[in-house]
GUGU-931749 format. One record per residue: x, y, z of N, C-alpha, C in turn; residue in three letters. Coordinates in pm, whole numbers, padded with zeros to 5 digits, always signed. Example, Ala and Ser with C-alpha at 12.3 -4.5 7.8 and 13.67 -1.06 7.14 Angstrom:
BEGIN
+01319-00569+00780+01230-00450+00780+01320-00330+00780Ala/+01285-00225+00708+01367-00106+00714+01290+00003+00787Ser/
This chain:
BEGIN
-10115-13765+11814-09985-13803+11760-09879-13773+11864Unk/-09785-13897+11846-09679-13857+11973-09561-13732+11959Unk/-09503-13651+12021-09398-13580+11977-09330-13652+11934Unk/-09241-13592+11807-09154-13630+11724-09072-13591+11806Unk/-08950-13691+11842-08814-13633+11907-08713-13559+11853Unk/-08622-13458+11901-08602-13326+11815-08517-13349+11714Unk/-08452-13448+11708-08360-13464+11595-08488-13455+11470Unk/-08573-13565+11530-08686-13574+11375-08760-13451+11362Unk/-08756-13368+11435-08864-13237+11419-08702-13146+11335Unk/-08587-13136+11346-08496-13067+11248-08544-13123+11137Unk/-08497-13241+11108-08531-13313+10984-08629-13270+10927Unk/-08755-13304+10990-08859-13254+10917-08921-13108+10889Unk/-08806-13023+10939-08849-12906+10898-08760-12853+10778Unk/-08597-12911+10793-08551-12924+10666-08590-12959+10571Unk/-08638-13138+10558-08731-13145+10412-08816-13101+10379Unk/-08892-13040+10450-09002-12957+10400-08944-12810+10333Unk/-08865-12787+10406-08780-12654+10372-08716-12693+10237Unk/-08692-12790+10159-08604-12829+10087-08676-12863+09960Unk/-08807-12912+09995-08905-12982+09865-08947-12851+09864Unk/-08989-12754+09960-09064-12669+09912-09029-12500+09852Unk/-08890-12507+09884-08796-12398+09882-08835-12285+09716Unk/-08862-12376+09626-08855-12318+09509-08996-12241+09467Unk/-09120-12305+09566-09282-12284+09555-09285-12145+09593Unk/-09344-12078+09465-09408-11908+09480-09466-11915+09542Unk/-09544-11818+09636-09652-11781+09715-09751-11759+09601Unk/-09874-11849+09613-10016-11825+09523-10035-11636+09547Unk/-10121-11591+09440-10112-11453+09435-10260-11387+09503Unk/-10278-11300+09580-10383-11288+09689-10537-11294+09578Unk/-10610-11344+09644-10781-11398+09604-10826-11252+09563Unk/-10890-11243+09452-10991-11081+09410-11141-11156+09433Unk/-11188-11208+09584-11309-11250+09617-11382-11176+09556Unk/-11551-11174+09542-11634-11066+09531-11764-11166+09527Unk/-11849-11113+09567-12027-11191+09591-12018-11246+09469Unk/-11988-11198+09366-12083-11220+09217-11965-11333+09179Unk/-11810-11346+09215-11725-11427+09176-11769-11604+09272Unk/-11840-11505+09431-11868-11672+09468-11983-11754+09409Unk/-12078-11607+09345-12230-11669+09280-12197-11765+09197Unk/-12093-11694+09086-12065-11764+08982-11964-11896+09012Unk/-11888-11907+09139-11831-12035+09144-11914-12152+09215Unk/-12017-12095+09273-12178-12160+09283-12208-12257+09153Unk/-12192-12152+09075-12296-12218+08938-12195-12267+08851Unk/-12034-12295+08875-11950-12427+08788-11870-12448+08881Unk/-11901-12537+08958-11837-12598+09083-11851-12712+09034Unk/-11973-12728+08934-11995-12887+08921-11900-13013+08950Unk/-11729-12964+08837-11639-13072+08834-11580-13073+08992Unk/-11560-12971+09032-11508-12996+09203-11604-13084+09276Unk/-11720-13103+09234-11826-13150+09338-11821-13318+09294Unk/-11771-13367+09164-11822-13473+09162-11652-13564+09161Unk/-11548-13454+09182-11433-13513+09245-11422-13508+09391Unk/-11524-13427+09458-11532-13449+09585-11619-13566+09628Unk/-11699-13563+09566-11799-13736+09606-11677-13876+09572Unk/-11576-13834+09451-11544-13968+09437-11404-13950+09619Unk/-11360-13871+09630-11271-13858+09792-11330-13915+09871Unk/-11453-13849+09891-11513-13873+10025-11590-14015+10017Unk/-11607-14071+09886-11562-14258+09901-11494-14311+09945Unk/-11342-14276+09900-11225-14298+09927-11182-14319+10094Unk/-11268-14241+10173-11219-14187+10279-11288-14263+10380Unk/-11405-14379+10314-11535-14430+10401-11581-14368+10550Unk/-11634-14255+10481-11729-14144+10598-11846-14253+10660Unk/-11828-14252+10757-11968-14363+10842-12046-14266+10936Unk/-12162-14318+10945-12268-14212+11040-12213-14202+11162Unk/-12190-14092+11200-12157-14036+11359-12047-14024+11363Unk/-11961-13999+11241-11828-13911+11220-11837-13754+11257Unk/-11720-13716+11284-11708-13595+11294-11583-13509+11183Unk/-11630-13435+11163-11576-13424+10985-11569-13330+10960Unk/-11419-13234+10927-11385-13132+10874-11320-13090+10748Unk/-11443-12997+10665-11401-12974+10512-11326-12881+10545Unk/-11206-12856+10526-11133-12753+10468-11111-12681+10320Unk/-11172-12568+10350-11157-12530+10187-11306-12567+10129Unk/-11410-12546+10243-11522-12612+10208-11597-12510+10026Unk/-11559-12427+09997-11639-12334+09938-11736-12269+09970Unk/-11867-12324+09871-12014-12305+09908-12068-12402+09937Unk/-11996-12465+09975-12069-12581+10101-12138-12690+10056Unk/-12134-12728+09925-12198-12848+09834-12188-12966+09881Unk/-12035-12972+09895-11963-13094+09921-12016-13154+10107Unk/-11999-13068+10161-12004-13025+10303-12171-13069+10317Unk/-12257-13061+10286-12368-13083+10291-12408-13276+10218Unk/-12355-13271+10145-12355-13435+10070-12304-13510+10169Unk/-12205-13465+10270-12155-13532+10372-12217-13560+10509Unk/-12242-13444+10519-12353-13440+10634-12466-13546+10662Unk/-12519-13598+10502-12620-13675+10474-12568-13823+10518Unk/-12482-13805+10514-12353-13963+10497-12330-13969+10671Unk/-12275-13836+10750-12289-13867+10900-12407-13861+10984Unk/-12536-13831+10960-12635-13851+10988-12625-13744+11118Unk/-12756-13740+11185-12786-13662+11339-12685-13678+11440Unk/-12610-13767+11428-12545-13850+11555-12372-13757+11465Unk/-12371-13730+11351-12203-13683+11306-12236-13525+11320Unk/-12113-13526+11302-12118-13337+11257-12035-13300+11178Unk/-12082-13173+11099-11975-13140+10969-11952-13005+10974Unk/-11802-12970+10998-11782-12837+10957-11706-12840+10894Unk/-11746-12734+10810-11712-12638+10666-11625-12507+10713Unk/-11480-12470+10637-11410-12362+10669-11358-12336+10540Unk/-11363-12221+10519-11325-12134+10391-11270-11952+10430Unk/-11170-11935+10361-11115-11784+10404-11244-11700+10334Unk/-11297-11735+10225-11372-11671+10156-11537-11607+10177Unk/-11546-11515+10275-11672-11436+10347-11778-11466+10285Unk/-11718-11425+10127-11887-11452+10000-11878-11573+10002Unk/-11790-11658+09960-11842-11813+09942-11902-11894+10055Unk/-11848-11858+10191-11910-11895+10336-12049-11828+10334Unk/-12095-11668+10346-12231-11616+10302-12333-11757+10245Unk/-12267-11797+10121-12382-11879+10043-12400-12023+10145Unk/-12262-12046+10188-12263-12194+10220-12380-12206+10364Unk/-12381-12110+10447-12422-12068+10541-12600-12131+10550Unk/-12645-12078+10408-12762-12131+10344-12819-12244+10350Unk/-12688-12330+10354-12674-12479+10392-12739-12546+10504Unk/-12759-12469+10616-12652-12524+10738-12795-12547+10788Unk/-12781-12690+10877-12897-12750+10948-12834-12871+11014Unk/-12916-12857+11109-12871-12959+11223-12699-12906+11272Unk/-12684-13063+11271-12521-13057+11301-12362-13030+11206Unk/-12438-12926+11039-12389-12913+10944-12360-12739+10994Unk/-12246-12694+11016-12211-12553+11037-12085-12471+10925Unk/-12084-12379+10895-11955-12285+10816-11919-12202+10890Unk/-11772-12201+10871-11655-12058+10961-11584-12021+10837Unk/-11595-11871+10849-11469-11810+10778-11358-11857+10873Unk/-11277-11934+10811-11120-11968+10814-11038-12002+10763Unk/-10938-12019+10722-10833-12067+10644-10783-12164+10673Unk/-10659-12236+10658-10584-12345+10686-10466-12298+10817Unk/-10425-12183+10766-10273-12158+10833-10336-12107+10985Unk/-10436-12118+11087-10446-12141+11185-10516-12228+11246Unk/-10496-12356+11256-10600-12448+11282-10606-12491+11434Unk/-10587-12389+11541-10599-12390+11674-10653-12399+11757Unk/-10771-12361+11720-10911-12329+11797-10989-12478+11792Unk/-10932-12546+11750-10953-12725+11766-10864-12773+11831Unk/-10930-12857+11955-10864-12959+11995-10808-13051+11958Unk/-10633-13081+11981-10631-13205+11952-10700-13344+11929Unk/-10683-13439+11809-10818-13540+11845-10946-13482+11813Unk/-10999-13438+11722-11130-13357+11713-11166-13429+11610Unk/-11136-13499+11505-11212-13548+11410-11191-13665+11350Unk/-11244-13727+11326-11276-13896+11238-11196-13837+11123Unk/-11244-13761+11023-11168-13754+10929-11193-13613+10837Unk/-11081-13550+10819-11052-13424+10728-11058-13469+10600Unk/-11113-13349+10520-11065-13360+10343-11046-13214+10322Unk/-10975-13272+10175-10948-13105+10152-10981-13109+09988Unk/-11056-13101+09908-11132-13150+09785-11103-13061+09669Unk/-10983-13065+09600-10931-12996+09509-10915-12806+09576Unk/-10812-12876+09667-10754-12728+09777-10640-12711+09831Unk/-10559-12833+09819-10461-12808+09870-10352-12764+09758Unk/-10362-12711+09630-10260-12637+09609-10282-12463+09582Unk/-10386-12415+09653-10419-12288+09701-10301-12301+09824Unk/-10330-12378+09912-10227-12360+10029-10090-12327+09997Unk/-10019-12210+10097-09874-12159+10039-09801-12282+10181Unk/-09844-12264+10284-09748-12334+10405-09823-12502+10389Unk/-09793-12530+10313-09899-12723+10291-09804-12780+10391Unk/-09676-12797+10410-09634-12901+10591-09639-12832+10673Unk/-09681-12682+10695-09725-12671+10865-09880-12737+10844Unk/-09965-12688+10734-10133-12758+10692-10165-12885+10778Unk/-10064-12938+10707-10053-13091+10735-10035-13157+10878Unk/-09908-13052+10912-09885-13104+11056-10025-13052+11152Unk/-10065-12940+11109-10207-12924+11196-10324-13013+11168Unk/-10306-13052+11058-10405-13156+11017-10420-13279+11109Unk/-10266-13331+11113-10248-13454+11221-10258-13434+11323Unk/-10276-13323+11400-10250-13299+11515-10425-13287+11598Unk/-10509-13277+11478-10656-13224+11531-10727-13354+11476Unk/-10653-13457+11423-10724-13593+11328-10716-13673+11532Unk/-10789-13788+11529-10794-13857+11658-10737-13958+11564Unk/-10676-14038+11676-10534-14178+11592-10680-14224+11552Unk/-10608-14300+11436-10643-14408+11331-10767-14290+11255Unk/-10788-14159+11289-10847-14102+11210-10776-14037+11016Unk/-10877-14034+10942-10798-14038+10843-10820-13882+10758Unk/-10715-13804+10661-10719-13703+10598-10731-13789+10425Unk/-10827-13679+10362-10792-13684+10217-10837-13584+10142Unk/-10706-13543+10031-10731-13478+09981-10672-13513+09818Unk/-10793-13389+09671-10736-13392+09581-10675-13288+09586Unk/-10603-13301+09437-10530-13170+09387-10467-13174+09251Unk/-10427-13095+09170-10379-13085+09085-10210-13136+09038Unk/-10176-13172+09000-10035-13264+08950-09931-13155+08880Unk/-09816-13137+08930-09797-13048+08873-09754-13095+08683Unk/-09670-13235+08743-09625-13290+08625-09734-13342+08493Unk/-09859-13255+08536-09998-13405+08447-10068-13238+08370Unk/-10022-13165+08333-10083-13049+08281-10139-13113+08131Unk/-10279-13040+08204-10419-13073+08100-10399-12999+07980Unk/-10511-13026+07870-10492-12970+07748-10531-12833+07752Unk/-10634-12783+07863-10620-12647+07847-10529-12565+07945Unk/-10432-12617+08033-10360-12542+08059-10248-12546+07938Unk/-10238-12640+07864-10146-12628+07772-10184-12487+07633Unk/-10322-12498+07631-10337-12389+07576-10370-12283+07613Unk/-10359-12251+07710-10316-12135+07806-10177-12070+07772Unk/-10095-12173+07826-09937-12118+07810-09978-12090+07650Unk/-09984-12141+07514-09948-12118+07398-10027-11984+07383Unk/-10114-11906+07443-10145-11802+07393-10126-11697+07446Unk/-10032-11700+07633-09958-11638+07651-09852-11617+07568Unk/-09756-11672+07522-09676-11667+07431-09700-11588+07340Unk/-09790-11687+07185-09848-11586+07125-09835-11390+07143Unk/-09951-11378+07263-09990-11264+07316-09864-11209+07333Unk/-09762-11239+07410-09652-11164+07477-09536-11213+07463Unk/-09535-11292+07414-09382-11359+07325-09286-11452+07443Unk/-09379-11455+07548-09268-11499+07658-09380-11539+07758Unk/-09376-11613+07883-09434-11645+07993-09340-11566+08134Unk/-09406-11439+08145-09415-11329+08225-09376-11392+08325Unk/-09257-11389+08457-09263-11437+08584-09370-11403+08703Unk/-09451-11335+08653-09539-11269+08789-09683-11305+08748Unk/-09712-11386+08614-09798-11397+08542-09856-11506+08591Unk/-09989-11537+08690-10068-11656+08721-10075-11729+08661Unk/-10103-11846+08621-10106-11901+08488-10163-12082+08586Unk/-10158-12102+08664-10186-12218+08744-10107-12257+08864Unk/-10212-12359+08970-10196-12304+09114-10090-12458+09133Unk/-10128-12537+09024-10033-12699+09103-09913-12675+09077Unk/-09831-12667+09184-09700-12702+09189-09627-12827+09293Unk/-09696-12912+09289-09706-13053+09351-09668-13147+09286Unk/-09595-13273+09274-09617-13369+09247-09661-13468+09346Unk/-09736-13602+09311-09767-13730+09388-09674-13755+09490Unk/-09550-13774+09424-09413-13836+09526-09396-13720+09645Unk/-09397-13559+09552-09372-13482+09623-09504-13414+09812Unk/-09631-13492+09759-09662-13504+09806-09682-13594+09901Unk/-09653-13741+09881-09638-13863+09986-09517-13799+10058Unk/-09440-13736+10026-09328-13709+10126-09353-13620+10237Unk/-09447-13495+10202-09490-13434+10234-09553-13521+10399Unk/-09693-13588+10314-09765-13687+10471-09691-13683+10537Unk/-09573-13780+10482-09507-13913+10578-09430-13825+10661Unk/-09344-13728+10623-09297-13620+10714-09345-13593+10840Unk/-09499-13517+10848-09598-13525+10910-09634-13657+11052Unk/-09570-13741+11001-09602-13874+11050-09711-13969+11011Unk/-09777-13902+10919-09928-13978+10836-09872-14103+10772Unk/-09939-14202+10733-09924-14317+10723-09998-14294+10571Unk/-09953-14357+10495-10031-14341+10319-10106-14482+10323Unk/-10225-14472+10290-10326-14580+10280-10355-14626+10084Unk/-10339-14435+10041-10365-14466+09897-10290-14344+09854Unk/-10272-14367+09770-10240-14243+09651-10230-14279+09524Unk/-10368-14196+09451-10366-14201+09292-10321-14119+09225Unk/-10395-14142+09091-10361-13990+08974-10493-14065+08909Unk/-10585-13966+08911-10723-13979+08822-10751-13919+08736Unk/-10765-13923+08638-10796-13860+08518-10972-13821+08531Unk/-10992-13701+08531-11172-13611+08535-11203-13581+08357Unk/-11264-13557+08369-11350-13466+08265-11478-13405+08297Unk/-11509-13286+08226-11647-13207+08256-11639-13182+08139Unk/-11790-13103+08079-11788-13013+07959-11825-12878+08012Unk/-11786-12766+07942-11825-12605+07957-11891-12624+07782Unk/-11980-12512+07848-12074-12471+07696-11992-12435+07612Unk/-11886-12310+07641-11793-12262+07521-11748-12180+07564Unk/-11618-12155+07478-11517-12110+07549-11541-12010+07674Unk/-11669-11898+07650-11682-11796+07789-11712-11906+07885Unk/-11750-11993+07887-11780-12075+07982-11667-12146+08046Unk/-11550-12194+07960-11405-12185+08011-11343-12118+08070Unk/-11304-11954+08059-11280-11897+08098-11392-11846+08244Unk/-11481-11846+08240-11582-11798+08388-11542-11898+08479Unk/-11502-12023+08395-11507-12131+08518-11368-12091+08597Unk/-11243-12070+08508-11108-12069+08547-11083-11898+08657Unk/-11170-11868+08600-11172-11711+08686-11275-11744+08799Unk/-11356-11773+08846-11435-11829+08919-11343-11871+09035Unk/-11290-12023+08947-11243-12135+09072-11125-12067+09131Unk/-11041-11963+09045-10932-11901+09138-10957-11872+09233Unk/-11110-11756+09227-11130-11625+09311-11060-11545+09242Unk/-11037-11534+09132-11033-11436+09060-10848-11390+09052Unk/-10798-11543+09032-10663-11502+08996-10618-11500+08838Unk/-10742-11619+08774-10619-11634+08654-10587-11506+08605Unk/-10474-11532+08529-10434-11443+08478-10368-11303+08547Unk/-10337-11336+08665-10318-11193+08726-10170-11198+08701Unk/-10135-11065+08732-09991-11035+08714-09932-10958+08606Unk/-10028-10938+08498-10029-10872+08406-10100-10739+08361Unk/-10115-10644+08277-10228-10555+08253-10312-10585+08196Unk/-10402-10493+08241-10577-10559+08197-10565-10572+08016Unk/-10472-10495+07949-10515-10467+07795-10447-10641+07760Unk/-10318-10678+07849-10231-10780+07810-10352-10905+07815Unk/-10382-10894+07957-10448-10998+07947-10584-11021+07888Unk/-10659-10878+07853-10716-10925+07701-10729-10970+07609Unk/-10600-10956+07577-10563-11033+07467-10525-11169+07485Unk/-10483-11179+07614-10435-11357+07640-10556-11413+07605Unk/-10665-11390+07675-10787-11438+07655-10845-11430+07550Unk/-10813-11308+07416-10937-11354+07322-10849-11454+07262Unk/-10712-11448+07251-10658-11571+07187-10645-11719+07223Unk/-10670-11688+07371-10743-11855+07420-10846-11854+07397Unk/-10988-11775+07379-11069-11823+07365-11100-11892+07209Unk/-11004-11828+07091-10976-11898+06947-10991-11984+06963Unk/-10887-12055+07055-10826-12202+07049-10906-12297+07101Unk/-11018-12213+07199-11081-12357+07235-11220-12370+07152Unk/-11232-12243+07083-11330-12254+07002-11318-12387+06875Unk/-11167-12404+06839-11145-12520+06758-11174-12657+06896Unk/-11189-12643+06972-11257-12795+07067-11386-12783+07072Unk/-11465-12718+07037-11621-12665+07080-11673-12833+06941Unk/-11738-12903+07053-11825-13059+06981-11943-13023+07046Unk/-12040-13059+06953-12184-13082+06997-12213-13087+07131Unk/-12139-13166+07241-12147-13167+07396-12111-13040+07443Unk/-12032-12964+07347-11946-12856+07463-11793-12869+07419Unk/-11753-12834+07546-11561-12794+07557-11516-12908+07623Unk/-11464-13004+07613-11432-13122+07706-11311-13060+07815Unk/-11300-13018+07929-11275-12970+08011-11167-13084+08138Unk/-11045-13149+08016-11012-13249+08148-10891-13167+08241Unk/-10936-13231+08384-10821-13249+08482-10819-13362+08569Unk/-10686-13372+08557-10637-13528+08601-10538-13469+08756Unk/-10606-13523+08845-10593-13507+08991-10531-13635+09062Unk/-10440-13558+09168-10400-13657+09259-10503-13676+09387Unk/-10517-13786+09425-10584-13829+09580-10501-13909+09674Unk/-10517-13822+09740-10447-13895+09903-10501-13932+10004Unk/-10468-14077+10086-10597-14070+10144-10478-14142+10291Unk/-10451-14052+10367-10372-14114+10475-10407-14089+10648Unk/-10347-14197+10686-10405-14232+10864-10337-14162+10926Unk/-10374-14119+11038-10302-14073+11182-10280-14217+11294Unk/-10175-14236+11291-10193-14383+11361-10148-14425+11476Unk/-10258-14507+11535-10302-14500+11622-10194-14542+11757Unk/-10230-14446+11855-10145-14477+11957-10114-14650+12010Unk/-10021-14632+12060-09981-14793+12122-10014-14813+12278Unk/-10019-14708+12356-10088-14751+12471-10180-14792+12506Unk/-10226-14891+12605-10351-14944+12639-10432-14867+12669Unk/-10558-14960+12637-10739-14853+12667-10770-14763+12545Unk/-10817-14715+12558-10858-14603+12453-10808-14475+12452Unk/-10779-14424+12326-10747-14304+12325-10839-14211+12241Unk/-10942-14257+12165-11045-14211+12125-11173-14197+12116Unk/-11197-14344+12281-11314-14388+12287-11321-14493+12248Unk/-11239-14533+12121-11244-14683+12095-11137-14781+12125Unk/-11125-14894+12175-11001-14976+12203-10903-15000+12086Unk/-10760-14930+12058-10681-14964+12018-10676-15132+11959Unk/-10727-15229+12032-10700-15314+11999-10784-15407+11900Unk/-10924-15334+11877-11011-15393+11825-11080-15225+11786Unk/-11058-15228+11639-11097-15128+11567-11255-15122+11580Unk/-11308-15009+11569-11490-14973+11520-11512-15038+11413Unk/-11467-15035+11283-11490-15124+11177-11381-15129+11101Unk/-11382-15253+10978-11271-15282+10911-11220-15096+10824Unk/-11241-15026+10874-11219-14907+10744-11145-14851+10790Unk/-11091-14905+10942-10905-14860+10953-10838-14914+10926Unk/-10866-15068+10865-10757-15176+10831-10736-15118+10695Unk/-10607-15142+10642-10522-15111+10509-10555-15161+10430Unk/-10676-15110+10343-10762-15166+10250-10711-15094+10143Unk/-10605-14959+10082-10594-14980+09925-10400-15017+09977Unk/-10355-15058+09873-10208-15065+09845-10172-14935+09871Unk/-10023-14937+09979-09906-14848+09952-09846-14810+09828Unk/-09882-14785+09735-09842-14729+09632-09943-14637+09583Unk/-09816-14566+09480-09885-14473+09363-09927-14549+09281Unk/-10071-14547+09228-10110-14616+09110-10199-14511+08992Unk/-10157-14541+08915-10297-14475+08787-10393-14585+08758Unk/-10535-14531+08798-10633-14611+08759-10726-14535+08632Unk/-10773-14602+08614-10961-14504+08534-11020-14437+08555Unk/-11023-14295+08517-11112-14187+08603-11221-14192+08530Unk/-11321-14073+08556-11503-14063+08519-11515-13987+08452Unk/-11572-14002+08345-11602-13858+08238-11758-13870+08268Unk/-11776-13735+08309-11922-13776+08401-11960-13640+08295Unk/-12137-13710+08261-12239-13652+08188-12243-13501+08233Unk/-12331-13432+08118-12325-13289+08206-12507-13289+08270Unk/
């Protein structure tokens, strides 16, 4: 990507400063082996919103491909299969235990690093076909420096995508979440975890384009999963934090938050289970491609590798049909 000239690098550190001014800092991870075992064993719905991205994103054999936020490496490995001997896939996660498992994974040209987002240096500019970030980017506290490192290590016409949570699209069980905080404590506590999206769609296309990313797509998908019952709700939501929900409170308080959410979802408990929806945004945008002659990635600027850099979904936000996928 070319330098932004400095007037546009103020700018864009103002709007970012400006959309993002009001966003808490997420509250630090309570990792532990047995919290990554268990986000091992209900990852399910992350895994089968990560297959529908990494459609989105048309991964071709002999890509080079970085999960951010890989977990335990599920996703990261399904991909691998997709870039064949000739691609390579790395997996990065802050999380020691969840990297430990993913590690398990790893063959051939499929590798895991403990790392995070907020230093993405140790990559060369130009290093990859295409990034995702698969229901992760609203863990991230700095998401436009993320981003700008994102573009900066993508090779032109290489592409990023990621899901995430909406802030404006809150599901039925975060809605019954808040009602039994209440309940419990008569009020919604300011220091009280309670959920990580504080994003919207728009607020995120602004975000890219800032960046200099080019928007190819952006949805809002509606998911579903089932959990067995309510403990199975709650393991999942404590799990996928790393062990935030609910923090910010005392252990007796948030006892009680929980047996009184778990009431409530006991009135959803159907023969299948707990119907478990979240309705996610996907982004799926280019780094684009330089204008000078010859190559800048190996391939000629002027005649793409295949049609899957040409602008195949609409510039717009759209709501389509999401998957209520079997358990």
């Amino acid at each position: 990507m070319k330098t932004l000239p400095c007037l546009a690098l103020v700018a864009y550190a103002l709007g970012c400063a400006s959309l993002l001014a009001a966003v808490p800092a997420s509250p630090p991870a309570r990792e532990s082996a047995e919290l990554a075992a268990q986000y091992e064993a209900v990852s399910r719905p992350q895994f089968i919103q990560g297959k529908k991205l990494v459609s989105l994103l048309s991964i071709e054999t002999g890509d080079s491909v970085l999960d951010l936020g890989c977990g335990t490496g599920k996703l990261a490995e399904y991909v691998a299969k997709l870039v064949g001997p000739k691609g390579r896939v790395i997996g990065l996660d802050p999380s020691p235990e969840r990297i430990a498992i993913a590690k398990k994974r790893e063959a051939g040209r499929l590798s895991f690093q403990v790392a995070g987002s907020d230093d993405l240096s140790s990559f060369p500019s130009g290093s990859f076909d295409r990034i995702y970030l698969n229901y992760v980017f609203h863990w991230i506290d700095k998401k436009a420096d993320t981003l700008w490192q994102i573009a900066r290590i993508l090779k032109p016409g290489g592409r990023v995508g990621l899901s995430t949570g909406a802030k404006d699209q809150p599901s039925r069980i975060q809605k019954l979440i808040r009602e039994s905080v209440r309940e419990a404590l008569g009020e919604l506590p300011p220091g009280l975890f309670l959920s990580p999206f504080r994003i919207s769609a728009q607020e995120l296309r602004t975000l890219a384009e800032q960046v200099g990313l080019r928007i190819i797509d952006l949805q809002i998908l509606p998911f579903s999963d089932y959990a067995k019952d309510p403990d199975d709700v709650v393991a999942f939501l404590d799990a996928s934090s790393s062990g935030k929900f609910l923090t910010g409170v005392g252990e007796e308080e948030r006892r009680r938050i929980i047996a009184l959410f778990k009431r409530k979802l006991a009135h959803l408990q159907t023969p299948r289970g707990i119907e478990m929806e979240h309705p996610a945004i996907f982004l799926i945008a280019e780094k684009p491609k330089e204008r000078s002659a010859g190559t800048t990635d190996g391939r000629s600027n002027d005649q793409p590798s295949s049609a899957r850099h040409s602008s195949s979904h609409p510039r717009s936000c759209r709501t389509v049909c999401g998957v209520s996928s079997p358990m």
